[in-house]
Every structure is written in structure tokens, then in C-alpha cells.
C-alpha positions in Angstrom: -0.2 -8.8 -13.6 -0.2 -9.2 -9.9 -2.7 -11.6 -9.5 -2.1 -13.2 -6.6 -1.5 -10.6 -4.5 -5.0 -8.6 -5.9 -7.2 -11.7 -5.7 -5.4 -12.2 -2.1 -6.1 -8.2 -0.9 -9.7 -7.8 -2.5 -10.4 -11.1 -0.5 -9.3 -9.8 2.5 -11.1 -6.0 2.6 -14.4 -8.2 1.4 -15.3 -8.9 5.2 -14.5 -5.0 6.2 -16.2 -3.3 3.0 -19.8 -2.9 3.9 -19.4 -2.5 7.8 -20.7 0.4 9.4 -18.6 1.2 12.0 -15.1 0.4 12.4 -14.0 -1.1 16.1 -10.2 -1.5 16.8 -11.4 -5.4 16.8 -12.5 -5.2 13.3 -9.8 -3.3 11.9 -6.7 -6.0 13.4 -8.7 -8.7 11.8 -8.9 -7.0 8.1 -5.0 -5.7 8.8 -4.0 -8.8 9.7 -5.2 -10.8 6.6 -3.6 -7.8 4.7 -0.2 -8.2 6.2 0.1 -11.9 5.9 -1.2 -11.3 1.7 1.6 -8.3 1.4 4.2 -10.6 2.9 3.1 -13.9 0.7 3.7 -11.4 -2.2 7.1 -11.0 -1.1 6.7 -7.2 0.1 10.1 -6.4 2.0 9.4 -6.6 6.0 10.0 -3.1 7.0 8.0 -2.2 3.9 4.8 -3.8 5.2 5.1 -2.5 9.0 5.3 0.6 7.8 2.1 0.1 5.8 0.2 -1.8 8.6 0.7 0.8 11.4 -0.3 3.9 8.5 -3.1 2.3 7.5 -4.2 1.5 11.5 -3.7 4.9 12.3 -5.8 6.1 9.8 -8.6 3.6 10.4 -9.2 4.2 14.2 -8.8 8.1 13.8 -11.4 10.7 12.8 -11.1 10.7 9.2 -13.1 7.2 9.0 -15.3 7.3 11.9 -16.8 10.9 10.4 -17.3 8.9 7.1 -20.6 7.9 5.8 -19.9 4.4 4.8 -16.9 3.4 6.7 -16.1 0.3 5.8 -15.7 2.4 1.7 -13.3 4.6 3.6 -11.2 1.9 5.0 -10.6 0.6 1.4 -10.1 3.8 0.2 -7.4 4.4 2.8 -5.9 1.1 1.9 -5.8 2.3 -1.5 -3.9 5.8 -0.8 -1.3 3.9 1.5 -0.7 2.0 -1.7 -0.1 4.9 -4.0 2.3 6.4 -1.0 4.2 3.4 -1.1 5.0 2.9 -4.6 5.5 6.5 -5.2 2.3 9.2 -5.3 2.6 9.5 -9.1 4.6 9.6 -11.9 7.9 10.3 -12.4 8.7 11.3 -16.2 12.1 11.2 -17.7 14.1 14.5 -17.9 13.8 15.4 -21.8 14.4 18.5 -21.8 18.1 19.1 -21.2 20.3 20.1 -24.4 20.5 16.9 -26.6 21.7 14.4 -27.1 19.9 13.5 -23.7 22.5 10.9 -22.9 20.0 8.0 -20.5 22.5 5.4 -18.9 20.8 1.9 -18.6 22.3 -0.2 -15.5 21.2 -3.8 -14.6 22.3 -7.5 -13.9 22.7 -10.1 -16.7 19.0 -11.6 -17.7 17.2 -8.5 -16.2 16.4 -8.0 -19.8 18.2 -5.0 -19.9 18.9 -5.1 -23.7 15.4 -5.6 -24.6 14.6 -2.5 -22.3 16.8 -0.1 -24.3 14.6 -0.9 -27.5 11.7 -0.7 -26.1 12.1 3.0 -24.3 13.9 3.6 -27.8 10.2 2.8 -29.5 8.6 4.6 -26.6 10.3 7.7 -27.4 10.3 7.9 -31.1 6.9 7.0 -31.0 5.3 9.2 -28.1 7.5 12.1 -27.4 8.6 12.0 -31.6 12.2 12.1 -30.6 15.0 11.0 -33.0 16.8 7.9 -30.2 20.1 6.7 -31.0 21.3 3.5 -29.2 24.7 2.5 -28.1 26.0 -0.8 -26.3 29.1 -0.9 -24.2 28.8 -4.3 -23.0 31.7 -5.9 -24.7 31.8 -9.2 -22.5 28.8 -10.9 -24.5 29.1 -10.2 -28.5 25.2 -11.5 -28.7 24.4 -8.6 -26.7 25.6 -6.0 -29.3 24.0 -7.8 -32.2 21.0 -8.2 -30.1 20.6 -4.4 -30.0 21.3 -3.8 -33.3 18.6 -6.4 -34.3 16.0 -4.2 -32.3 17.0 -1.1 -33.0 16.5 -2.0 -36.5 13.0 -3.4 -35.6 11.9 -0.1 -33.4 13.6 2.4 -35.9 16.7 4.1 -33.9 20.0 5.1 -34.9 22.3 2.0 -34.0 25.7 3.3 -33.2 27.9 0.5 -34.0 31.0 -0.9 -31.6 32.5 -4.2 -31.0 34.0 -6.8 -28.2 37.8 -5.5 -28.5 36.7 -2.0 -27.8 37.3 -0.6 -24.1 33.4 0.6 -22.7 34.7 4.2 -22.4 35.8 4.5 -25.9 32.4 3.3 -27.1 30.6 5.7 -24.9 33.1 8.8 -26.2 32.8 7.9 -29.9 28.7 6.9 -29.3 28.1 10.8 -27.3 30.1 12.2 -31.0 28.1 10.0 -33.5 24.7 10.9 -31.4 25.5 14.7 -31.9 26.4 14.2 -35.8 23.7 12.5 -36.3 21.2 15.6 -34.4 20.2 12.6 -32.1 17.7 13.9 -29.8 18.5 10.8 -26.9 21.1 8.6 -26.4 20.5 5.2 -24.9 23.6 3.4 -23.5 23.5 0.2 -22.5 26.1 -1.2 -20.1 27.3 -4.9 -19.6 25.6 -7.0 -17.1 26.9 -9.7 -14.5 25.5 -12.6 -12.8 25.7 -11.2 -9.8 26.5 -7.3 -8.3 31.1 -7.2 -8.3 33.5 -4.5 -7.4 34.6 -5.0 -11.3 31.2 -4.2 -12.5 30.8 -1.3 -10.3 33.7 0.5 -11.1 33.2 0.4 -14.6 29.8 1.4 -14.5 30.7 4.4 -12.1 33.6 5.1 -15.0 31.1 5.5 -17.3 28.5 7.6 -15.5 31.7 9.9 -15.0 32.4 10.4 -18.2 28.9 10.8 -19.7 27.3 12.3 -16.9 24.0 11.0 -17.6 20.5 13.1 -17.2 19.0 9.9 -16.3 20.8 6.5 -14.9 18.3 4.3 -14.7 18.1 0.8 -13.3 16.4 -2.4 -14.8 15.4 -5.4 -12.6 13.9 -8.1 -13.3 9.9 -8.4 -11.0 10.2 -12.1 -11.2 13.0 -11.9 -8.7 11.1 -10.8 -5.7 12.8 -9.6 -3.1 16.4 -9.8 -4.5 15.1 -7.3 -7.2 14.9 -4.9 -4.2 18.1 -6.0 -2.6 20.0 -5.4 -6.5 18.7 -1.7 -6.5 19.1 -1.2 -3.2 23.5 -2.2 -4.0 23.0 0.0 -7.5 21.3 2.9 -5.5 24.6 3.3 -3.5 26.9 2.3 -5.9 25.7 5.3 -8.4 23.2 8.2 -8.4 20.0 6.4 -9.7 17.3 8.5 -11.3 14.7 6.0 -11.3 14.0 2.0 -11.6 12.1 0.4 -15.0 10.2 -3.0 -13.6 10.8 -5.5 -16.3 8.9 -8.9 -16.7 6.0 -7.9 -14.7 3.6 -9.9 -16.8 5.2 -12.6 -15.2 5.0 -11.7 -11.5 1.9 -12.5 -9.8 3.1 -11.3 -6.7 3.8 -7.6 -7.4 6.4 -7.3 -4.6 9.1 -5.6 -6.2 6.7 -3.1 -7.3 5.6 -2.5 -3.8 9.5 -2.3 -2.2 11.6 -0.7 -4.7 10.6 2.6 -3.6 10.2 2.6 -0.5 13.7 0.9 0.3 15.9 2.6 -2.5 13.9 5.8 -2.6 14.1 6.0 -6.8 10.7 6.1 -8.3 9.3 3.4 -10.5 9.4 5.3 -14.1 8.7 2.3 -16.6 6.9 -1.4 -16.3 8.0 -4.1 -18.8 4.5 -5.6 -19.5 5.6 -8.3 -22.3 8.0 -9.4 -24.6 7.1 -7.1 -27.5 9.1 -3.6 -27.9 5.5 -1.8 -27.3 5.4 -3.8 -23.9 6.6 -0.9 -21.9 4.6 1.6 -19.8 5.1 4.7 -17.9 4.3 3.5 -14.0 1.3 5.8 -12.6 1.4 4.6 -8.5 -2.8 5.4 -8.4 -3.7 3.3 -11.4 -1.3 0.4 -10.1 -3.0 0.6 -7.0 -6.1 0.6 -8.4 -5.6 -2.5 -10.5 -4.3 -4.0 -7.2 -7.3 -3.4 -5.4 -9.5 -4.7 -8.4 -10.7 -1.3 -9.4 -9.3 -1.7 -12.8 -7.2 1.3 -14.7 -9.7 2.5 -17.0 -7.7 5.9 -18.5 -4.9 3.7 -19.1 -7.2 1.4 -21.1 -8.3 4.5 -22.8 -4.9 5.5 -23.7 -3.9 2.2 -25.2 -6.9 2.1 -27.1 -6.0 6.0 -28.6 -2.4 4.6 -29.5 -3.0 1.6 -30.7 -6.7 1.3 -32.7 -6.8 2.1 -36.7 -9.1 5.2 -36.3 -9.6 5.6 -40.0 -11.4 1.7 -39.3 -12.9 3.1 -36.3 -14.0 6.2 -38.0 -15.1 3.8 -41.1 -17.2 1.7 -38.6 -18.9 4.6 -37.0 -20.0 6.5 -40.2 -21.7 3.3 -41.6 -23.4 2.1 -38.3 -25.0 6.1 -38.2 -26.0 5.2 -41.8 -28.3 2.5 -40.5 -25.8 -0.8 -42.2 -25.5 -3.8 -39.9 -22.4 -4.3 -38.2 -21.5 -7.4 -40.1 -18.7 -10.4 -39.6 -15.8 -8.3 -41.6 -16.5 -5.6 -38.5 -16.4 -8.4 -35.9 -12.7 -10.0 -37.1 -11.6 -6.1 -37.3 -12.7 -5.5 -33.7 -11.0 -8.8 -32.6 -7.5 -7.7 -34.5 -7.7 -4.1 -32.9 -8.3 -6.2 -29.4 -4.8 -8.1 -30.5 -3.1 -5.1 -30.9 -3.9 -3.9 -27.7 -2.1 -7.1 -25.8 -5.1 -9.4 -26.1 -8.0 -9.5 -23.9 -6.5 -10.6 -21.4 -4.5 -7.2 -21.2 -7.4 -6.0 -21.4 -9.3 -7.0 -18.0 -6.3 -6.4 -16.1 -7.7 -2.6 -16.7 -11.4 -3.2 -16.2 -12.8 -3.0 -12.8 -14.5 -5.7 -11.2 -12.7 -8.5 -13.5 -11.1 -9.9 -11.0 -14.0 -11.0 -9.3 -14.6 -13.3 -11.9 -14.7 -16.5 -11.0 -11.9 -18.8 -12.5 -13.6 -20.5 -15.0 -15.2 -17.7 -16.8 -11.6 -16.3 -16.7 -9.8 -19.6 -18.4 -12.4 -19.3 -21.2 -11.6 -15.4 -22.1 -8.3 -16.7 -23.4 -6.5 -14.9 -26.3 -6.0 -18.5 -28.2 -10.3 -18.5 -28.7 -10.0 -14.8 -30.3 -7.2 -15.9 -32.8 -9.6 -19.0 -33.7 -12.5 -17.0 -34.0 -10.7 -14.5 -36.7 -9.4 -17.9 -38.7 -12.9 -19.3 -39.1 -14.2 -15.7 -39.9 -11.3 -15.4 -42.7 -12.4 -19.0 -44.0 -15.6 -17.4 -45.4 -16.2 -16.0 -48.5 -16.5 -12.1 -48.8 -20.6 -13.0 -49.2 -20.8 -14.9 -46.0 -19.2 -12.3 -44.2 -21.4 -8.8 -45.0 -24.6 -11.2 -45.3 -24.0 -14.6 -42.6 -27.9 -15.6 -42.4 -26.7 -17.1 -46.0 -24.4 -19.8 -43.9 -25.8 -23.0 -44.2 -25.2 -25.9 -42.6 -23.0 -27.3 -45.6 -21.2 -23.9 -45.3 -20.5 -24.5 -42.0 -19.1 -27.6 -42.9 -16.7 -25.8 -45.7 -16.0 -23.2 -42.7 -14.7 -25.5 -40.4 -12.8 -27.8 -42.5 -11.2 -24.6 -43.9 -10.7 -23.0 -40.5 -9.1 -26.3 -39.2 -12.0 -26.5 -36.6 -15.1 -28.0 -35.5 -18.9 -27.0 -37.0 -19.6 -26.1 -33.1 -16.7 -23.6 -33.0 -18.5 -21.7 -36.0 -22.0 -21.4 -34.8 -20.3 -20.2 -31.8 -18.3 -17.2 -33.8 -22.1 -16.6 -35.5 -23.8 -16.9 -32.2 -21.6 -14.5 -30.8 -21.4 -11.8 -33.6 -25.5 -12.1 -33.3 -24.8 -10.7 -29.8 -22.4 -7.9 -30.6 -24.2 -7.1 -33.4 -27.3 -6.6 -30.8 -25.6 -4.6 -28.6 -24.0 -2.5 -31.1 -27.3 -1.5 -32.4 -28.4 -0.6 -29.0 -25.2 1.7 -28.0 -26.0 3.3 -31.5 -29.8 3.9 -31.3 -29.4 5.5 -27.4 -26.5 7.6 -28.7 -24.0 5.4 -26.0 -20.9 6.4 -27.5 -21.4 10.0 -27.1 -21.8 9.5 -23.7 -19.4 7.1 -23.0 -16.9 10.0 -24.6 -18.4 12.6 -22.3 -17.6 10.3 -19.6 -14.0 9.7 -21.0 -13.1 13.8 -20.8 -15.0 13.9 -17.2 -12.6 11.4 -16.3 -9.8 13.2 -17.5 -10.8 16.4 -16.2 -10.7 14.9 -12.4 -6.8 14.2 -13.1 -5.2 11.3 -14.3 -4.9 11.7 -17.8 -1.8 11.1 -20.1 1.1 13.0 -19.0 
């Protein structure tokens, strides 16, 4: 996520981070290769004045020239500009007003609006435990009402059911009754989309927020859009009383512009980024950690909190109890840690959160690929249950057996034995020095500093 524009702004504060003294000379160069990587990422104009002359003031005054390392503190400044822009932290949704909690969900055809509503459906059941009912009123595209009734099968919400010769408003009437019969605890609506922003779309969808008088409206845009993203909310914004924005597609915006505008123009906060195509691909949006991941300082607690969501801990607890035991951490434990690394988005998820990975150079990157993990569980099922708890038994004619069953090459499975050698090394070693203790300790210090799940 973002790519670009963090391999584009870690490049440009590399010449400024170790200097000792910051000159007005200096500073304009570092700002200037700043500005011209903000704009390429398709910040809006007034967006990135506004950051250049903060971040200049702040430079050249007393806060950095009392610092101990200022070139650190110039980064660090950077960084806070970054969590100012995009909003200082996170704005949750409004749950707690008298349910049904009706949320109205505004956007423009393709935004992936639809897909949206399920997926804050599945973040709600699943992380607040609230019973979601779902509702769409966009009766100019049939495929958009079976479409939400296919998902809100797959994430488990009440589907309130309406049709194409309905009028919008006698959906939304009949959906706010059937939420309350059925003790629904939210209501998602979802509203028709256009290809563009109309007078006939705005008046319908200003109808609606009438009538329901929603605790939240909120508005989905697609990142991949760029600046007209910010130009769309920025016509919503006016048109109705937003509560907040939800950044869809952002996996597929390397240039993280919308994410760096939306606020600032429309004044909404940034509650939720679309960060995939599955209905757990949605996450609250923390300004600091975004900034952080910019800035290629990684987002560790959210890391953390994906990992508490999404790993098996009976598997994890399993694990634990029989490496303390003194058993070897075998090939079955090595194809579970890779399917727990799936479930977390793939490891490529995965070092968008760790710090420093963007400094990797490219071709170390293009070989961490998800596609090697999924080959490496494939040759690892291929074995027998004896080759996995005891693989010094694999033979060459194993191999062989392996590969041919795996669909690969005898290379590709000394290269899943050579590499669960490694783990299996530096398992023992986190084990023995009593690493994951402290790694925990370090966990809850984290925490304790702020940041933690909210």
C-alpha cells in the first residue's frame, strides 16, 4: 500500500537524516524533494503547501535546533505533519445510540460500495459482537441487491430483502421495521450509485438521510481515483452531513493521495481502509500508524492485532507447550505457520507493517511473494505423515516422489527442507533464551505508550 509515494519520501529525508545541524539551505533542499514526491502521489495542491510551509516552520524554529540529533527530529516532524493531515487519530463509529444504529452508506457506481457494506457488516459482528442487518435501496442495478444478499450470507447478517419495482424510501421504512423486529443491533443501508455525481442522485440520497436520519452517513471512494476521489467527497460533503470517509481499494493505490487529501479538503475523518477484496479486508484508519508505514517505520501494533484476530491460538498454544517440552519444531509446524501467515493477507501484508522493509532492495522483495508460500505448503502436504515429524528420513528418491507429487522441481523441495532447517534453528534459539517472553513484555510496553486497539 502506498508504495510509491513511501519509497519516494524515505528517499528523500535519506540525505537530511543523520545531519547535525539544520541550515535554511539544507532544509529547502529535503522540502523540496518532499513536495515534488507528495505531488507525484497526487496530494491535492493546497494540501501540500500547507504541509511544506508547517513542516518549514517547524524545521528552522527552536524545537529542532535544541534537539540532540537534528536531522531524527526533522523526520520526526515530518512524521507528525503527516498524522495532522490525515487526521491525529482515529475516529470510531458512533455505536452507542439506541439500536438499530441505522449507518447510511453513500458512494459512486464501482467505488465498491456494495462490497463495503459486507465487509463493515463482518467487522461488526465479529469485533464489536453486534447482531448487523443489511438493507439495499439501490433499485437501478438488480445485481446490486443480489450481490448483497450473496455477502451477507457469506459474512453472517440479517439480509433484509427488497426488489427493483420498489421506491428507495419504502425499502428504507420497511428495512428500519424489520431491523427492529429482528432486535438488530445496526442497520446498514446501502444507497444506489451513479457514474458520475447528478442533482437526481442527490436528492434521493438527501430523501433518504431525511427519513432515516442516520447516526453515521458515511462515504466510500474509490483510492485508485486520485484526486477525483477527493473532488467526489468534497461534492458529497456539501450535498449531505458526512460523518466520515471509508478508503476502498487501497491495496491498489501506490500513491496514497487520497488518503493524504480527503481530510484535509472535506474535513470528515478517514474511519475505515479497504485493504483487499476479501470481506475481512477492512481496517479502522489510525492517522500515526499510516504515517508510520509511509515513512517506512512499519505499524507493528497493528501487526500484532491481526495476528490476535486472526492466528488459531489453540495451534499456537499447541506449538508452544511441545517446543517447552524439548520436541523439535518439525515440517507439520512449518506448513501451519505458513497457513496462519495466509490468513493474515500473506506476507506481503505482512511487511507493509514491519519497519525497515521497505528498504529492501527490489529483488529480495519480488522473491518474498505469496505464490512461493502456497508452493512451499503443497510440496510439504505431498509427504507422508513420517517425512513430515522426522524429514532427515527424505531421501533423494523421496524427493523425487515429493516433487512429482507436489507438481514441482527436486530443487524447490530441498529449498522447503533447507529452509525449515533454518526456522527450526531459530526457533530453538528464541525458545532456549526465553525470546518470546520478552518479545510479549515488549508487546504490552508498546501498548502501554498508546496506540493499542481501540
Amino acid at each position: 500500500m502506498f508504495d510509491s509515494l513511501s519509497e519516494k519520501l524515505t528517499q528523500a529525508l535519506k540525505g537530511i537524516t543523520g545531519k547535525a545541524r539544520l541550515t535554511e539551505e539544507n532544509v529547502a533542499d529535503a522540502l523540496r524533494e518532499v513536495r515534488v514526491a507528495l505531488l507525484e502521489a497526487d496530494v491535492a495542491l493546497s494540501v501540500v503547501k500547507d504541509f511544506i510551509d508547517q513542516v518549514k516552520a517547524r524545521a528552522l524554529g527552536q524545537e529542532v535546533s535544541a534537539a540532540l540529533n537534528p536531522g531524527e527530529a526533522f523526520v520526526q516532524i515530518v512524521h507528525q505533519e503527516l498524522v495532522r493531515v490525515m487526521g491525529s487519530e482515529n475516529d470510531a463509529l458512533e455505536l452507542k445510540a439506541k439500536p438499530p444504529v441505522i449507518i447510511l452508506m453513500a458512494g459512486l457506481q464501482g467505488s465498491g460500495k456494495t462490497t463495503t457494506v459486507a465487509k463493515l457488516a463482518r467487522l461488526l459482528k465479529e469485533r464489536h459482537r453486534k447482531k448487523v442487518a443489511v438493507v439495499s435501496a439501490d433499485v437501478y442495478r438488480p445485481a446490486a441487491i443480489e450481490q448483497l444478499r450473496t455477502l451477507a450470507l457469506e459474512v453472517g447478517a440479517y439480509f433484509i430483502n427488497s426488489s427493483g419495482t420498489e421506491q428507495p424510501l419504502d425499502i428504507a421504512r420497511r428495512a428500519v421495521t424489520e431491523a427492529n423486529t429482528q432486535f438488530a443491533d445496526v442497520l446498514l443501508v446501502d444507497t444506489a450509485g451513479r457514474l458520475a455525481i447528478d442533482a437526481e442522485m442527490m436528492a434521493e440520497i438527501r430523501a433518504l438521510h431525511a427519513l432515516l436520519n442516520p447516526v453515521e452517513t458515511l462515504f466510500v471512494v474509490d483510492a485508485m481515483t486520485g484526486q477525483d476521489a477527493v473532488n467526489t467527497a468534497r461534492a458529497f460533503n456539501e450535498a449531505l452531513p458526512l460523518t466520515g470517509v471509508v478508503l476502498a481499494k487501497t491495496d491498489g493505490d501506490a500513491r496514497g493521495g487520497a488518503a493524504l487529501s480527503v481530510r484535509a479538503i472535506t474535513g470528515k475523518p478517514i474511519k475505515f481502509i479497504g485493504v483487499g477484496e476479501k470481506t475481512d479486508a477492512l481496517e479502522p484508519f489510525y492517522p500515526e500508524r499510516m504515517a508510520s508505514r509511509i515513512l517506512g517505520m512499519g505499524d507493528v501494533l497493528s501487526l500484532i492485532e491481526e495476528a490476535e484476530r486472526k492466528v488459531d491460538r489453540d495451534k499456537a498454544e499447541k506449538l508452544a507447550r511441545k517446543l517447552q517440552k524439548g520436541n523439535r519444531f518439525d515440517l507439520e509446524d512449518f506448513r501451519d505457520q505458513l497457513q496462519q501467515m495466509a490468513n493474515m493477507g500473506g506476507i506481503s501484508s505482512m511487511l507493509d507493517k514491519l519497519p525497515g522493509m521497505g528498504a529492501l532492495p527490489a529483488a529480495a522483495q519480488a522473491q518474498l511473494n505469496d505464490g512461493m508460500f502456497k508452493q512451499m505448503v503443497v510440496i510439504i502436504d505431498s509427504m507422508t505423515p513420517q517425512e513430515r515429524r522426522f524429514p532427515d528420513v527424505i531421501s533423494g528418491s523421496r524427493k523425487q516422489r515429493i516433487a512429482r507429487g507436489s507438481g514441482t522441481q527436486v530443487p524447490d523441495v530441498n529449498r522447503v527442507l533447507k529452509q525449515h532447517k533454518q526456522m527450526q534453528k531459530m526457533v530453538k534459539k528464541v525458545t532456549r533464551k526465553g525470546g518470546m517472553q520478552k518479545m510479549m513484555r515488549g508487546v504490552q510496553a508498546l501498548r502501554s505508550r498508546g496506540g493499542g486497539p481501540r
